[in-house]
Structure formats: C-alpha cells, structure tokens
C-alpha positions as CSV (number, residue, x, y, z in Angstrom):
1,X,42.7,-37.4,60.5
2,X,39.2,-36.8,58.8
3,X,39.1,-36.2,54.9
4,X,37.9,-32.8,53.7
5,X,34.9,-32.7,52.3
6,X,34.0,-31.5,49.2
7,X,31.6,-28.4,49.0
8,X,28.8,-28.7,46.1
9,X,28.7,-26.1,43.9
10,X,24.7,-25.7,43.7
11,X,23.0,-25.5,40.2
12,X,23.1,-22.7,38.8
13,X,26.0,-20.7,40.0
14,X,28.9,-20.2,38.0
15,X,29.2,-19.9,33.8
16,X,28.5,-23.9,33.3
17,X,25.5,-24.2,35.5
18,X,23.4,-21.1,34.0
19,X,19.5,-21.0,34.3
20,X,18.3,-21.1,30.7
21,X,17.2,-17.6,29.5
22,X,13.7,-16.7,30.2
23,X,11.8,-16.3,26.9
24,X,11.2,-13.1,25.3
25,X,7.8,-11.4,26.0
26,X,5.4,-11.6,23.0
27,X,5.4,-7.9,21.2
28,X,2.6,-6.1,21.5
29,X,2.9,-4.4,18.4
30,X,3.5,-7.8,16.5
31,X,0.5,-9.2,17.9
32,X,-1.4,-6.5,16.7
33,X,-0.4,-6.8,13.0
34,X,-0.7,-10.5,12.9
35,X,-4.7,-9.9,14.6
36,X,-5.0,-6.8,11.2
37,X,-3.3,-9.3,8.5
38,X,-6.0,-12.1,9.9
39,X,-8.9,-9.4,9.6
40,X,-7.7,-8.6,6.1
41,X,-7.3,-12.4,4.8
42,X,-11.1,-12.4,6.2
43,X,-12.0,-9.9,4.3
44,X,-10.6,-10.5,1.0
45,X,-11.5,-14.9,1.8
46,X,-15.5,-13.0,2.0
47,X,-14.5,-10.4,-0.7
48,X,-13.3,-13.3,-3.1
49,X,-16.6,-15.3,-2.5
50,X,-18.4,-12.6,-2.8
51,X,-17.3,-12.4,-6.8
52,X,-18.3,-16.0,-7.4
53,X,-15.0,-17.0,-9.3
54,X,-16.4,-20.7,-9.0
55,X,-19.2,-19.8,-11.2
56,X,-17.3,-18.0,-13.9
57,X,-17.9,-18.9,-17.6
58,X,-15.5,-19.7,-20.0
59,X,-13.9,-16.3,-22.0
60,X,-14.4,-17.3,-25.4
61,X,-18.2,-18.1,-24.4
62,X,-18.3,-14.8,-22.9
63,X,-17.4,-13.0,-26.3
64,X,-18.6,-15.9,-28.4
65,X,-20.7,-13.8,-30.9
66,X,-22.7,-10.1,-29.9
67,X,-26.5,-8.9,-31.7
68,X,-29.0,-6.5,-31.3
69,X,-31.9,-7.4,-29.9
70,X,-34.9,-8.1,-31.8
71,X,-36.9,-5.4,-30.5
72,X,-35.9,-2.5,-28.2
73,X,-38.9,-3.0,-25.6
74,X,-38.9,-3.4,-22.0
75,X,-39.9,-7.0,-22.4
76,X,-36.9,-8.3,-24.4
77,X,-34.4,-5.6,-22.9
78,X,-35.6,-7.4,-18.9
79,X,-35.4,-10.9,-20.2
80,X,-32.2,-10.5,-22.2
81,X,-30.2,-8.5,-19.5
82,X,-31.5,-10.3,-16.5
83,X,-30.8,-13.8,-17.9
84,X,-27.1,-12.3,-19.3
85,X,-26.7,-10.9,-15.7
86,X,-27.2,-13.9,-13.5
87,X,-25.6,-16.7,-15.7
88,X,-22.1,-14.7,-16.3
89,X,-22.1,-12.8,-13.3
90,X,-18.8,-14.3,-12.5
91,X,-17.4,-12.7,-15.3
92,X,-18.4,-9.3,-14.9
93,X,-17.6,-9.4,-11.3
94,X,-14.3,-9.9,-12.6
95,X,-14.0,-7.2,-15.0
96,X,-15.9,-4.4,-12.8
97,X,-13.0,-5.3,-10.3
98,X,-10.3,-5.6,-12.9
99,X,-11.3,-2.2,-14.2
100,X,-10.8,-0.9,-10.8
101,X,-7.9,-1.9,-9.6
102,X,-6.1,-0.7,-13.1
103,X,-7.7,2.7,-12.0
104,X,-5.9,2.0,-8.4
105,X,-2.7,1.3,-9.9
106,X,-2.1,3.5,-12.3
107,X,-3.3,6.2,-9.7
108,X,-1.1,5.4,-6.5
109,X,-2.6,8.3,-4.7
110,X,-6.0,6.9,-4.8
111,X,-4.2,3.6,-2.9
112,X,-2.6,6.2,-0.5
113,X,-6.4,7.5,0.5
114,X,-7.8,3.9,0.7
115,X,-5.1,3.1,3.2
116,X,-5.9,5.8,5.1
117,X,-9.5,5.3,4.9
118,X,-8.7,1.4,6.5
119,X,-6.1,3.0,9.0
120,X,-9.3,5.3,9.9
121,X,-11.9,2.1,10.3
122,X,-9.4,0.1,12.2
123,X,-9.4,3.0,15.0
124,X,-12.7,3.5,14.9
125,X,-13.9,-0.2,15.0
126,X,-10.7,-1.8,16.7
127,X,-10.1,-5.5,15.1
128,X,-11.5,-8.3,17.3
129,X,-13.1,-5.5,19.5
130,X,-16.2,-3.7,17.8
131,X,-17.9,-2.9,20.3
132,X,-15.1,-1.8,22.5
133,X,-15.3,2.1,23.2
134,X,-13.2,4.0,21.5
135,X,-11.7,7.6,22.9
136,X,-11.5,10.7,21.8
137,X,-10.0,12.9,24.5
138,X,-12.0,13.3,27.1
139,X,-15.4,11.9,24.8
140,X,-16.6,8.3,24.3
141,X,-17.5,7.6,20.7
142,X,-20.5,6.0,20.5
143,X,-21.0,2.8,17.7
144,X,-23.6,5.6,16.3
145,X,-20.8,9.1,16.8
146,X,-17.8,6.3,14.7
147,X,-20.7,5.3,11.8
148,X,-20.8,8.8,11.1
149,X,-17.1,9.7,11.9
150,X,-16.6,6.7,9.5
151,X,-18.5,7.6,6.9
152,X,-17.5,11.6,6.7
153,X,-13.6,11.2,7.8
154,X,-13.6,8.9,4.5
155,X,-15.5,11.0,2.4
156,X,-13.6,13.9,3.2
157,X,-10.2,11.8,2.6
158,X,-11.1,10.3,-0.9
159,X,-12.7,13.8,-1.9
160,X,-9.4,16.0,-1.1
161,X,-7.3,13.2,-2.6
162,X,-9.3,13.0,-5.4
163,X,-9.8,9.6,-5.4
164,X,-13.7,9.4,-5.5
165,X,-13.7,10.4,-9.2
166,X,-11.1,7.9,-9.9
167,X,-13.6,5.1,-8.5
168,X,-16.5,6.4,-9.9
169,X,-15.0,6.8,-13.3
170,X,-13.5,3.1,-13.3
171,X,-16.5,1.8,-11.5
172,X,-18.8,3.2,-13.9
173,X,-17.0,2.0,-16.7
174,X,-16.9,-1.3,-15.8
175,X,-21.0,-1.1,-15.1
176,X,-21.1,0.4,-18.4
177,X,-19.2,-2.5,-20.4
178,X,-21.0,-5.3,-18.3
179,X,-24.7,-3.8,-19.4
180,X,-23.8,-3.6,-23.0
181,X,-22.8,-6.7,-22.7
182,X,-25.8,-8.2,-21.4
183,X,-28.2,-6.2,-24.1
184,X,-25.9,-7.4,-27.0
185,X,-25.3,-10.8,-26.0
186,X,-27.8,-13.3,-27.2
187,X,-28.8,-15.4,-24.3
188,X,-27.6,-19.1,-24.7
189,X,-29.4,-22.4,-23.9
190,X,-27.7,-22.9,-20.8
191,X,-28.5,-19.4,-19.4
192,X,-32.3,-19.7,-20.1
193,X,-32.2,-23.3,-18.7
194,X,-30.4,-22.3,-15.2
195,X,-31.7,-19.3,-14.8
196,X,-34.2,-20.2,-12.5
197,X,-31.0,-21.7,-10.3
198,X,-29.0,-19.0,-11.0
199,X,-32.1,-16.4,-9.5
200,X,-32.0,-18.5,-6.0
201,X,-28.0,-18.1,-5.8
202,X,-27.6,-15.3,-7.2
203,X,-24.7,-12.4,-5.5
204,X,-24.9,-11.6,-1.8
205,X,-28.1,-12.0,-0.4
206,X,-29.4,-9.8,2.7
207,X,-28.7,-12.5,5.3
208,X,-25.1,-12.1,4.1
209,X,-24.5,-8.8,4.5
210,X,-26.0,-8.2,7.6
211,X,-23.7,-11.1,8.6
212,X,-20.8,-9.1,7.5
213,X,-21.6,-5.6,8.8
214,X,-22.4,-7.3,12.2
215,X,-18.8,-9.1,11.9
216,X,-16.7,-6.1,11.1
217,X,-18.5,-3.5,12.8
218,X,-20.5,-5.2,16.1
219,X,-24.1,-3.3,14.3
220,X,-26.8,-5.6,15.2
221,X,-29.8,-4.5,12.8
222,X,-33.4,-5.7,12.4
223,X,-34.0,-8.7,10.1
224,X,-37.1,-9.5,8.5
225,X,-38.9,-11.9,9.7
C-alpha cells in the first residue's frame, strides 16, 4: 500500500508564512516640508554669511573709548565713518539685526505678517521649482505678473498689519546707532592698516546677489561685463 504524501503548504499562505508588509508610500506633504525647511536652512546658512560673524571685533574694542571728530568737514566725517564702517562691520551687522528681531519679538503680529509674506513667496516661486508656472484659475502667472504680485501682496500684508513701521522704526534705529558710532569712534591702527583689505571684501558684492535672486527666484538678469 503506497504512503500518503504530504501536501506543501506554499510560502506565504497561512499566519506563519506572511509576505512582509509592503512599505508605506513616502508623504507628499512631508516631503514638501522637509524640501521648505532645506530652502530655509539655505537661506539663513547665506543670511548668516551675509553678516560676516567671522569678522566681528571684539565688544570691549567696539566701545573702547568714543570722541568728536576733530573737524566737522566732509573730509574727516568720509575717512572716519568709512574706515569705522568696513573694519567693524561685523558688529553692526549684529546690532542692526539684534535691534530687529527685539522689534519682532516683542511685536508677534509683525512675525504673523512675515509668515504670511513667506507663505506668499513660496506659492509664487514654488521651492526647487522657480520657474515652474504657477496658476491662478484659469491665468498663468508669468515670472514678471508673481514679481509684481510678490512685491504688492507683501506690501499690502505688512501695511494692514502694521508691521512696515515696526521695521522701519527698529531698522532705522539700528542705522542710526551704527553711524554715530562710526562718527564718534576714533579710528584705530588696525582699521586704517586693513582698510584697504577690508574695501575688497567688504558686505555682499553684486555677483552675490544676483547669485541669490537667480537661486530663489529663477531671474536671470544682465551682468556687467
């Protein structure tokens, strides 16, 4: 008499022999915020630089001792202030932005319409896409139609908030402190010896910020030759 056979049970029938789970499809939405959160860390990375921390002077040279100048001319006001401007520019990039984000935080509304102002560029210029077209019901914006949409949607937001006299007022207080500064500071040896160096590296130059508007808004403009 034959033996029964015993039947296989194939893979993957049954509790024990389960096909793994597939995995999950990637989220749109997170996908999106991680490609916003890189843009920002860009921006602030460029933003940072920008200010030159590297380059700072040290505080207590920075309010070491204050005078008038010797004569108030054009001559001595030029040299003082424009030798004072380039060898602690690192320090009033510092307080020009301190100043303004105490007038952002102790004025949360004026955080509320700068939010909306980036909510505003991010439809208008999509992150990674610039140049992308962007919809408006049935019209296509043009990259010319979302500079001006840009510009006036954010005016109007910061005006009805408020907010533009907030950073004015901080903003021109912080210009204000930094160019008394540089009349009543008497310049030091360092900042008349490297102030030739300091003229050739001094702040953003043009190459960067074309560079930056052609990054974050896909506008190619004319450079000088």
């Amino acid at each position: 008499m034959p033996e029964p056979q015993l039947r296989r049970r194939p893979v993957g029938s049954g509790s024990r022999g389960s096909a793994p789970p597939r995995p999950k499809a990637a989220n749109p939405n997170q996908a999106v915020a991680l490609a916003v959160l890189s843009e920002l860390g860009a921006m602030m990375e460029l933003f940072f630089k920008g200010l030159r921390l590297e380059e700072m002077k040290g505080w207590g040279e920075f309010f070491a001792r204050f005078k008038a100048p010797r004569a108030w001319n054009t001559k001595v006001l030029d040299e003082r202030l424009t030798t004072n401007l380039l060898h602690y520019r690192g320090n009033y990039s510092v307080v020009a932005a301190g100043l303004l984000v105490v007038g952002i935080i102790s004025n949360p509304y004026v955080l509320l319409a700068l939010l909306c102002c980036a909510l505003l560029l991010t439809f208008l210029f999509p992150i990674g896409e610039p140049r992308r077209a962007v919809r408006v019901g049935d019209r296509t914006l043009e990259r010319q139609e979302r500079l001006a949409a840009a510009v006036i949607g954010a005016s109007c937001i910061l005006g009805l908030t408020g907010a533009w006299y907030i950073l004015l007022f901080y903003g021109g207080a912080g210009v204000l402190l930094c160019l008394l500064h540089g009349v009543f500071r008497p310049r030091s040896i360092g900042s008349k010896t490297s102030r030739a160096a300091a003229e050739a590296q001094a702040g953003f130059t043009i190459e960067n910020a074309q560079n930056f508007v052609e990054n974050v808004f896909g506008i190619t403009g004319s450079r000088s030759q």
